[in-house]
C-alpha positions in Angstrom: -20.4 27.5 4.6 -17.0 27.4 5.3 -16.9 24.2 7.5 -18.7 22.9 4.6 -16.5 23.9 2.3 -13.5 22.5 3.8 -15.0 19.1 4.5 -15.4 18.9 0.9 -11.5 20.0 0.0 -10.7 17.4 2.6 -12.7 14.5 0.7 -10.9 16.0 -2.4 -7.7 14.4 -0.3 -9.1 11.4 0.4 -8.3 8.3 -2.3 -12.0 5.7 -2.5 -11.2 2.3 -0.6 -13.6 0.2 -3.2 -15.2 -1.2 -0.2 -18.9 -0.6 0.3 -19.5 1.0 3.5 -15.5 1.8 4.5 -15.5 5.2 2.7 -18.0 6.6 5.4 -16.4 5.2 8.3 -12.9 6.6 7.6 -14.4 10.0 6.7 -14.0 9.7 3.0 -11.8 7.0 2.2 -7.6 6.4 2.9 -5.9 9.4 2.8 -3.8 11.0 0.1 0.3 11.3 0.4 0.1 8.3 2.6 0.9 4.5 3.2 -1.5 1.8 4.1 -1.2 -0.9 6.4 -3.9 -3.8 6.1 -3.3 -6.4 8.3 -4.3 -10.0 8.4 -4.4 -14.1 7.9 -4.4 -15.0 4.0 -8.2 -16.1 4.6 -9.5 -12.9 6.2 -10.0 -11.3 3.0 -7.1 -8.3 3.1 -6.4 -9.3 -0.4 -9.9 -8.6 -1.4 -9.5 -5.1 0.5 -6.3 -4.8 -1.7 -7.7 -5.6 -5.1 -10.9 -3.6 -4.3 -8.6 -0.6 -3.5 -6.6 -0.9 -6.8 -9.8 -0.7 -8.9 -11.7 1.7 -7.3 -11.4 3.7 -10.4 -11.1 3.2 -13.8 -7.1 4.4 -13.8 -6.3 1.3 -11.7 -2.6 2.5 -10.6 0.0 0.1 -10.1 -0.3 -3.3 -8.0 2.9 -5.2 -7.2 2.6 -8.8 -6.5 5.3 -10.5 -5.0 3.1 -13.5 -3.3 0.9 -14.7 -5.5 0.3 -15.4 -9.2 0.2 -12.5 -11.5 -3.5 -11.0 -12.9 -4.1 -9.1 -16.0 -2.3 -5.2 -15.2 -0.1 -6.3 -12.5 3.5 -6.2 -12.2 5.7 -9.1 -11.3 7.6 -8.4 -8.6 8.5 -11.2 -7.3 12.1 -11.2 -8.0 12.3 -7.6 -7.8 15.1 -5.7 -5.9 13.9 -2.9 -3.3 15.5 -0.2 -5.1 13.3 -0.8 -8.3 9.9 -0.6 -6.4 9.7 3.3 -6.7 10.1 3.2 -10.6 7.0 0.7 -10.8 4.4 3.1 -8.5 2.4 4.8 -11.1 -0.9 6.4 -10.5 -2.8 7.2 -7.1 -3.1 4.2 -6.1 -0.5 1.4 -5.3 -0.6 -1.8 -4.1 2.4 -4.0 -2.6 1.3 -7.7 -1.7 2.7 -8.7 0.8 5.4 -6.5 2.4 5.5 -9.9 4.7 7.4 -11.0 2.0 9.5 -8.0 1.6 10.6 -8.2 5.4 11.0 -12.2 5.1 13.3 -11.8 1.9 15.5 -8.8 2.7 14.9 -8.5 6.3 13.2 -5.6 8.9 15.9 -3.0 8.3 15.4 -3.1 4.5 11.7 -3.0 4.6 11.7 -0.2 6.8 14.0 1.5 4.2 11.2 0.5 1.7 8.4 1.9 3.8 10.2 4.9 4.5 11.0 5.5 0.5 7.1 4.2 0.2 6.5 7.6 2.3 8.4 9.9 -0.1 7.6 8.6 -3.1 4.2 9.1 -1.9 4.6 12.3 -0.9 5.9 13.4 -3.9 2.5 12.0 -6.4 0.3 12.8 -4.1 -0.9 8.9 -4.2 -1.4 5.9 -1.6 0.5 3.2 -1.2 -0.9 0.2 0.2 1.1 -2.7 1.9 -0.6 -6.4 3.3 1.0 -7.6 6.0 0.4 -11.1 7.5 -0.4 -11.6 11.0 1.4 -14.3 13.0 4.6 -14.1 11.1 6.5 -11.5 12.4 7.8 -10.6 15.6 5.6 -7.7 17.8 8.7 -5.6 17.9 8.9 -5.8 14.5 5.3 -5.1 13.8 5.5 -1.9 16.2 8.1 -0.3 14.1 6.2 -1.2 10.6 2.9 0.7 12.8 5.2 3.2 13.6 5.8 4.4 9.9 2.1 3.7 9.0 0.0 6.7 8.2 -3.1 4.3 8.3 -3.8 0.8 9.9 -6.2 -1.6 9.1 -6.6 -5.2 10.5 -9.1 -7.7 9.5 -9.8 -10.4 12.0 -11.5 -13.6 12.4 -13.6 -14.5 14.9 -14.7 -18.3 15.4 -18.1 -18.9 17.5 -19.8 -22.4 18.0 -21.8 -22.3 14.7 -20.7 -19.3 13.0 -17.8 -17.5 11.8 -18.1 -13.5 12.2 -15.5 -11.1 10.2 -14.5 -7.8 12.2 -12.8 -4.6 11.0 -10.5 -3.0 13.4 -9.5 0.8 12.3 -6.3 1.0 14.8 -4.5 4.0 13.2 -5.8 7.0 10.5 -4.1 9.9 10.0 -5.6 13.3 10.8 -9.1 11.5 11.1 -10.9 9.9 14.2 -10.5 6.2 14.7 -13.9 4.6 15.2 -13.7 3.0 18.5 -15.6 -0.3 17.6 -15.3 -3.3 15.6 -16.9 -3.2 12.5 -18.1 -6.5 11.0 -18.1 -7.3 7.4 -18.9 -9.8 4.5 -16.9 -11.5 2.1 -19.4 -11.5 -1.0 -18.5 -11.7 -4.8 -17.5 -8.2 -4.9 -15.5 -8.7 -2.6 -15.6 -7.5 1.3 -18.7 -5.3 2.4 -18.8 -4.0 5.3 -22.2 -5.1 7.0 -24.5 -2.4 8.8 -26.0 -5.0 11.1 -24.2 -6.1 14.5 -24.0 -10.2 15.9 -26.2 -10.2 19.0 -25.3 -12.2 21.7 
């Protein structure tokens, strides 16, 4: 009873990703008080993930879009200085697209000073912060200190065969949870990305 019990405080803890079948496989869904790391190309669907996470519920929290053109409920910040991101991070859940663009447009010892306020201000609202991040831009020491700060990391990955393209989901880093040890494919349907319960056999 009471291991039952406090699985089901835990899930309390645990923010909905929006994507069918990732809830289970993190053990209820990204964690509260945390920040977010989903990694990948601009075609392997992270801004799906991102979307998804922002409207998992009805009180869609903030999503700040610095990359792309700006949808109905989200904020422009595009020419938006650091120091007014924390201002603009209402409700649980919070999206920042792309903090590629962050570390491209202020450099990596500014967005680290993001990420780390990111961290507080999450912290402090009990909410989850989500950042993209865009593979193949940024230098591996660069990426290893963004991991570093990362409560959670996602990466979404493409994989090219002779006749057929396969999408995989890599769990590399979730706090206070087990990381699933295998790649987990998925679909890119209209509602977005699904994870898929079948495997590609070779």
């Amino acid at each position: 009873m009471a291991s039952f019990l406090a699985n089901n405080n835990n899930n309390n803890n645990k923010q909905p990703t929006g994507v069918i079948g990732l809830d289970a496989v993190i053990e209820g869904g990204y964690p509260s008080d945390a920040v977010v790391i989903v990694v990948g190309s601009p075609l392997s669907g992270v801004d799906h993930v991102a979307r998804q996470f922002w409207k998992a519920k009805e009180d869609e929290g903030s999503y700040l879009m610095i990359d792309s053109e700006i949808e109905n409920g989200m904020v422009d910040a595009r020419t938006l200085p650091l120091d007014k991101f924390p201002p603009e991070y209402r409700g649980r859940r919070i999206v920042v697209d792309s903090f590629s663009s962050i570390v491209l447009n202020f450099g990596i010892d500014e967005a680290l000073r993001c990420l780390l306020t990111a961290r507080k201000e999450a912290t402090r609202a009990n909410s989850t912060i989500m950042f993209l991040l865009y593979n193949n831009i940024h230098k591996p020491e660069e990426e290893n200190r963004i991991f570093r700060l990362a409560d959670v990391v996602l990466e979404l990955k493409v994989v090219t065969f002779v006749t057929e393209v396969e999408r995989q989901l890599a769990v590399h880093k979730l706090r206070q949870t087990n990381v699933p040890k295998r790649l987990i494919p998925f679909n890119i349907t209209e509602k977005g990305v699904e994870l898929s319960t079948t495997s590609r056999v070779v």
